[in-house]
C-alpha positions in Angstrom: -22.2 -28.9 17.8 -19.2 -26.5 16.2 -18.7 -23.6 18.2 -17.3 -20.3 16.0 -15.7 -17.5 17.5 -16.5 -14.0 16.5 -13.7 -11.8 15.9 -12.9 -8.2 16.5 -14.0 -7.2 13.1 -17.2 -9.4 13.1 -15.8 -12.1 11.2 -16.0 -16.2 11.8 -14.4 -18.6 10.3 -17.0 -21.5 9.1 -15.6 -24.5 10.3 -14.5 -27.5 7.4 -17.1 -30.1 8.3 -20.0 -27.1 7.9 -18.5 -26.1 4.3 -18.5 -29.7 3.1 -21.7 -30.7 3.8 -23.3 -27.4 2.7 -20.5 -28.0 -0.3 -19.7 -24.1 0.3 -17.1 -22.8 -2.0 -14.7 -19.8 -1.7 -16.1 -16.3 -3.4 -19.9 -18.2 -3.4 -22.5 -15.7 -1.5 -24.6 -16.5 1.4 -28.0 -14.3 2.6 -27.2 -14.0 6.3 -30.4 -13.3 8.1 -31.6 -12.5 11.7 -34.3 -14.9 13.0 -35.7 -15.3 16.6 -32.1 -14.5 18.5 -29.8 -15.6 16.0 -28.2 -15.4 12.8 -29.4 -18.0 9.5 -26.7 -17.8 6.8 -28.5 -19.5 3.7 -25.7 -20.2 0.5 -26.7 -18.4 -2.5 -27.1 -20.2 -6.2 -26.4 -18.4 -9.4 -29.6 -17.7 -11.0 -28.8 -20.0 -13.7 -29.2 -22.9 -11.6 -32.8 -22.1 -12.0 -33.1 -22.4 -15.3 -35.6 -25.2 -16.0 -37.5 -26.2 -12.9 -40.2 -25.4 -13.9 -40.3 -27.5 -17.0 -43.6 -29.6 -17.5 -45.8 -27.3 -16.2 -49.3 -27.1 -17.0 -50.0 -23.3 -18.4 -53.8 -24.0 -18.8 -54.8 -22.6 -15.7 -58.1 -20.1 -16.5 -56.9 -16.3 -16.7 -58.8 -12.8 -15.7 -60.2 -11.6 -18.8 -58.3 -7.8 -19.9 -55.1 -9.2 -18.6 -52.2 -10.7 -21.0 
């Protein structure tokens, strides 16, 4: 366990080991979140990351009538 410190203007540093195995890079964006007592930080993708995972998937699923 890596313990952070907090400064006096609510910053912390994340520590090297964290960074690589999340492969965090400088300027990328992370969602920080409170959950049950702490903080979550959860690295943000570019949308285009996105592009294509759905690919393959079956659009014949039956639709409500009136609706496009």
């Amino acid at each position: 366990m890596t313990i952070v410190t907090l400064s006096s203007r609510y910053q912390i540093v994340i520590p090297k080991d964290v960074r690589e195995q999340l492969s965090l890079q400088p300027g990328q964006k992370v969602q920080a979140l409170p959950f049950k007592g702490r903080v979550e930080l959860i690295p943000l993708e570019p949308i285009e990351v996105a592009r294509g995972f759905v690919r393959g998937i079956d659009t014949t699923v039956p639709r409500e009538g009136g609706r496009a």
